[in-house]
N, C-alpha and C positions, 0 to 999 in steps of 0.2 A: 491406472494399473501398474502394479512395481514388479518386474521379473527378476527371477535369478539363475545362473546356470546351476543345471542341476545333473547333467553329461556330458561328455564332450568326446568326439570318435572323429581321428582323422586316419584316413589313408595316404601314403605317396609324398606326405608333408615332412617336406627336411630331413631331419634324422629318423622319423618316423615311418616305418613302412606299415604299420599297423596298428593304432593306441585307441582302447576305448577304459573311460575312467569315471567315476561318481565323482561328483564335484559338491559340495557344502560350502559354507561361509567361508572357509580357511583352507588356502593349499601351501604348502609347506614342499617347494622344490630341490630335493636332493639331487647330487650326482658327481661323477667328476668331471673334469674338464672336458669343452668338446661332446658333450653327453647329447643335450641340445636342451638346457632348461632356459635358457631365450629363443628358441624356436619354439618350443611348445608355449610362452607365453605370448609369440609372437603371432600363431594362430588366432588369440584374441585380439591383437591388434590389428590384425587380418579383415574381420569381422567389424572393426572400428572404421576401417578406412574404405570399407566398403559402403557404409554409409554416412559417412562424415560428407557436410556439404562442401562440392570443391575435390572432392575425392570420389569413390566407385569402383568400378570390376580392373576398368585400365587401369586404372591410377594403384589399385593395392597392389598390380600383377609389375607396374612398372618401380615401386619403391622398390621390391626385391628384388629386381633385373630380371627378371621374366620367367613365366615358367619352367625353363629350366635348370633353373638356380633353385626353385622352390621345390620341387620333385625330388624326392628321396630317391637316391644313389641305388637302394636296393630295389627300387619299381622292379616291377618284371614287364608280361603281357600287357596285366593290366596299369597302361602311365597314368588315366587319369588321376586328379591331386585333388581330396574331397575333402571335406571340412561337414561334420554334421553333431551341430546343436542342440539340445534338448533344454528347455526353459518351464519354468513354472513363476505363477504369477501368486498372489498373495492370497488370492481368491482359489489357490489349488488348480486352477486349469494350466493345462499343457499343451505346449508349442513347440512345434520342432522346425528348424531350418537345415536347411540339406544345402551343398552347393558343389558340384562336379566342375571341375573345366580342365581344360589344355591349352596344344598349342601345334597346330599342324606345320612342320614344313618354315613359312615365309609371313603365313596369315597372323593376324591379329589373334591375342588369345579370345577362345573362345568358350560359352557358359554349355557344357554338357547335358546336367543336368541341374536344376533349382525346385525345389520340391519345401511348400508349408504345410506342416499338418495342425490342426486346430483338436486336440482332447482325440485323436486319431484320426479326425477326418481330415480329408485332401482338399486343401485351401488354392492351393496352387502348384502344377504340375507340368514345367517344362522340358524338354522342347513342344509346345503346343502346335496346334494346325497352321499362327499367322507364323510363328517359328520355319517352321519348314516352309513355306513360300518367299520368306526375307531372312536366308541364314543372317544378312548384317545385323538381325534382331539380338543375337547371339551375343554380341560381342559388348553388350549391358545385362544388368541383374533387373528382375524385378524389382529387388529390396531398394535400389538407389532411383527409382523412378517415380515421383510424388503420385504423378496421372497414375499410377498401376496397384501400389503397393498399402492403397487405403483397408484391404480386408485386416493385412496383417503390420499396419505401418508402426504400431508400438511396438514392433522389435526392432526394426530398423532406428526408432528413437533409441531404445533398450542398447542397442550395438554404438550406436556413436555416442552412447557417455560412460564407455569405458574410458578410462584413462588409465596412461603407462607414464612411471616416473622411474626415475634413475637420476638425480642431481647431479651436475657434475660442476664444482664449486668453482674451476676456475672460468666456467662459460659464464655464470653467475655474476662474476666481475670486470668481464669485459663491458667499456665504458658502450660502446653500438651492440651490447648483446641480444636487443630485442630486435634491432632493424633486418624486418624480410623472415621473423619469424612469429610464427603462431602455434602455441599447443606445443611446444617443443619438448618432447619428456628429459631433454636433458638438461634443464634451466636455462634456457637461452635467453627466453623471454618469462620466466619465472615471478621478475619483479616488478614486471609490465601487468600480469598478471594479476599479482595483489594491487598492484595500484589502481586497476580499471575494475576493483571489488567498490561495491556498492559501500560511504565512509563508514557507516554504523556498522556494518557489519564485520570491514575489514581491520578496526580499531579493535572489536568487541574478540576477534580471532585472533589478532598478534598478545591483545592483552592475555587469553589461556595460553598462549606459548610462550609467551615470559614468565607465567606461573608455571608451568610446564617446565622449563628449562632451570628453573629455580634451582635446583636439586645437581646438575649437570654443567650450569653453566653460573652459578653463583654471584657474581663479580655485575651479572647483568642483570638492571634493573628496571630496566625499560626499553622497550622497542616500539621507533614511528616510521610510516613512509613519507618521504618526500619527494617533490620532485624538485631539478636544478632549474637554473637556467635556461639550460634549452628544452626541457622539458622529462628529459632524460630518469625514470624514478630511482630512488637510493634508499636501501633499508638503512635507521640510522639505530645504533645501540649505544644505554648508556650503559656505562660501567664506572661501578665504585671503586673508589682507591684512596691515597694519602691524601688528595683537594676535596673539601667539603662538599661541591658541587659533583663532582665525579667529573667523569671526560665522555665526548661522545663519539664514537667510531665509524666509519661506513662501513657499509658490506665488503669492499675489500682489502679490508683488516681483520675482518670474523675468519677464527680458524673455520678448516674444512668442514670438522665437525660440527662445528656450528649452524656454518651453512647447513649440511645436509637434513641435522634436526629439525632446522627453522623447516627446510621443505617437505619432509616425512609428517609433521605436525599440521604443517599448513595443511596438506593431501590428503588428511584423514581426518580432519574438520570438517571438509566439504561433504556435501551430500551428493550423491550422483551415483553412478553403475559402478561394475567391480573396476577395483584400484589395483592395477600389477605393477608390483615393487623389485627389483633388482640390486641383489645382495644391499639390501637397509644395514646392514654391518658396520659398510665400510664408513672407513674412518671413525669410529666411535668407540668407545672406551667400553671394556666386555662389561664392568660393571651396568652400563645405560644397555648393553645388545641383552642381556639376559633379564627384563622387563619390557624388551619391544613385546613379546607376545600377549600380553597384560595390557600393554597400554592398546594395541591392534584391538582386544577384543572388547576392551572398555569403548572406542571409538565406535567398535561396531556396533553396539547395544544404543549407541544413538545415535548413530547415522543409518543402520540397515544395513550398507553397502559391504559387499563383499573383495576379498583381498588374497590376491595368491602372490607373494613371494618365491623368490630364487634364495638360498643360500649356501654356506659353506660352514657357517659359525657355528661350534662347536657349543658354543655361550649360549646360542640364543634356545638352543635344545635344551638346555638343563631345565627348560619351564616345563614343571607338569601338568600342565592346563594342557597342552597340545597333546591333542587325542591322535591313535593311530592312524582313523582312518582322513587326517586331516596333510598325512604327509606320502609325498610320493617318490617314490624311490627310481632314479633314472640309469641304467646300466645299460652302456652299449654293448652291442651284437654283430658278427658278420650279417646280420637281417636287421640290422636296424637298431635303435636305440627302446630297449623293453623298459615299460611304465608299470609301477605296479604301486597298488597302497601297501603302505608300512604294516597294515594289519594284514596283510595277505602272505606273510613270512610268521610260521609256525615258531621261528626260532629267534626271530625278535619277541615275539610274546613270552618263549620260556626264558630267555634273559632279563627283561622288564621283570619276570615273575621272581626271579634268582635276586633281585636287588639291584639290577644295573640300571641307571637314569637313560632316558633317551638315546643322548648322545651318543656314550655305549655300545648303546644295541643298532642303533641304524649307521651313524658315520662311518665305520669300517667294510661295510657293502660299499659303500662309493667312492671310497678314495682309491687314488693310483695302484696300482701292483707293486711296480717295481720304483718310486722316487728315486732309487738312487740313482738309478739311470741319466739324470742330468748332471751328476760327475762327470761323465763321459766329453763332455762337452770341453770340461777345463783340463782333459788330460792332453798333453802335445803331439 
């Protein structure tokens, strides 16, 4: 069974004191600074770490320093911090996961409510009767418990193969960057990664990324992994130049961008659940950021897997393949940071209509009011 999200409604979470949104293959995160478009992709990380093995209800509540770190500043009465899911599978059936919790006083956080509904019926519905006899029942999810969570365990799979990337080039090249990590979205262990890829297959995916990069990175005409001496792996590239044989580089001699392409390409070869991307921009040259959405949607037509990015780039809007209802528009509130799809603005559609491109019509909703205000800073 292969799911997808297809809603997503939180309360009380981060910047959000209230967001419910359609989700498709592609999310397109606008906003300005501070908006919370890594908090709102961090809900699905949320959901990852809840069932990643090794991970759970403590364990997601303690990466974020606790639920009150997580609780939207505008909470009122009601503080629960809710998270509720809506999935569809390939076959058309509907799944929905619900998840309440808090955090009283001194006590351990604990699960309010957890509710599965299967095509609308109630799969699972707590706090149940053993619930109220053993509150410490509380203080786990169904979703993370093999013994319990067999009616509805392919979302629990479904949730732990999401993966979150953000490369950050110079973790990439620290010589111990994988020691003591796993899954690390920020490259740490990135190249531990591709080394412990099964060889055919991890040969067969660096060889489309050097055909890939062909166009972007020219000079490069081959890319292998190896590992050292001490076992340690090293992406190596050749590159052509004035010596017949070329020269060959390790990973850190690859500019930034380089790096980040190699891991944006690697990340979207795989096959597995949705992929959240944090500004893919950076560092890349606007000519390569204004065919990210092309190359995003080609990857998806063979992988399945769905992709919500964060951005700021002005560039990568100029594609008109990105449909309205693909981008979401983040502006904060004294109530919170409001969500809304780009198609839900009457007056982005008559500008689109007028002749303005994307960019245009949505970027100026989201930027700053007043930039010049960090003048301010450099007056004496």
């Amino acid at each position: 069974m292969s799911l997808k999200f297809c809603r997503l409604w939180l309360q009380n979470w981060k910047n959000f004191l209230e967001v419910e949104v359609d989700i498709g293959d592609r999310l397109f995160l606008v906003g300005p600074n501070a908006s919370g478009k890594s908090n709102f992709l961090d809900a699905f990380r949320f959901l990852r770490d809840l069932a990643l093995p090794g991970g759970g209800f403590r364990e997601a509540i303690d990466r974020r320093w606790g639920v009150s770190a997580i609780r939207c500043l505008s909470a009122r009465r009601n503080s629960d911090v809710e998270i509720r899911a809506s999935l569809q599978d390939t076959g058309g059936d509907r799944w929905e996961y619900q998840l309440a919790f808090n955090q009283d006083k001194q006590r351990p956080p604990a699960v309010k409510k957890e509710r599965v509904e299967h095509n609308g019926e109630v799969v699972l519905d707590r706090p149940n009767d053993e619930d109220k006899r053993d509150s410490e029942r509380l203080t786990q999810t169904y979703l993370e418990q093999v013994n319990v969570n067999q009616p509805f365990r392919d979302i629990a799979f479904f949730f732990a193969s999401i993966r979150y990337l953000h490369i950050v080039p110079q973790l990439v090249r620290e010589p111990d960057r994988s020691v003591g990590r796993t899954n690390d979205p920020f490259g740490g262990d990135f190249l531990e990664q591709i080394a412990k890829t099964q060889e055919r297959t991890r040969n067969a995916r660096l060889g489309r990324i050097r055909k890939a990069l062909s166009g972007a990175v020219p000079q490069l005409v081959e890319i292998k992994m190896e590992r050292d001496a001490k076992g340690t792996p090293h992406l190596h590239g050749k590159y052509e130049h004035w010596r017949p044989q070329g020269a060959w580089q390790e990973e850190n001699q690859f500019s930034d961008g380089t790096l980040r392409l190699i891991g944006l390409l690697w990340a979207i070869l795989e096959k597995g659940g949705p992929l959240l991307l944090e500004e893919p921009e950076l560092s890349l040259h606007p000519g390569i950021v204004r065919v990210l959405p092309q190359m995003l949607a080609r990857a998806q037509r063979q992988t399945g897997r769905q992709i919500f990015l964060s951005t700021h780039s002005q560039d990568l809007f100029t594609d008109e393949g990105i449909g309205l209802d693909e981008v979401l528009l983040l502006r904060p509130s004294a109530e919170g940071t409001e969500v809304k799809l780009a198609a839900e603005f009457p007056e982005i559609k008559a500008l689109l209509g007028g002749g303005s491109n994307l960019a245009e019509a949505i970027l100026p909703k989201t930027g700053p009011t007043e930039p010049e205000q960090l003048f301010l800073a450099l007056d004496p």
